[in-house]
Residue, then its C-alpha position, 0 to 999 in steps of 0.5 A: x751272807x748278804x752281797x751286793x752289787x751296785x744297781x747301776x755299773x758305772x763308766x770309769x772316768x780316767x781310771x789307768x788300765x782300764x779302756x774307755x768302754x770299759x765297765x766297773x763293777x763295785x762290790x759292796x760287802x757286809x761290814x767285817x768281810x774286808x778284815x776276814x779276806x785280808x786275814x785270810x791272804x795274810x795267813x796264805x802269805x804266811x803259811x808260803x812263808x813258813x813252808x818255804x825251805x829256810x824257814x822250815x829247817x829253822x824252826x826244825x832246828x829251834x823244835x829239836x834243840x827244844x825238846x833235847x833241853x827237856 
């Protein structure tokens, strides 16, 4: 895994939230690694999704009445 950072931070100009001595830093990743961190996220979202109560006892519900139809 290569990273990289660029050489030089750079002063952002007008940027909101950020105070004028403020420094921005730049990451620049290899090609792919953006689409497999919002994977990642996505199924972190999902899996909170998933485990939360409702949706739980839904699928619960939909596995069990499946299986008594076998």
């Amino acid at each position: 895994m290569r990273c990289s950072v660029s050489s030089a931070p750079t002063v952002p100009a007008n940027r909101p939230g950020l105070s004028a001595g403020a420094v921005e830093v730049r990451l620049r990743l290899p090609n792919g690694y953006a689409s497999a961190v919002a994977a990642v996220a996505f199924a972190a979202v999902l899996y909170k999704v998933v485990r939360s109560g409702a949706v739980s006892s839904a699928l619960s519900s939909i596995v069990t009445s499946a299986l008594h139809a076998i």
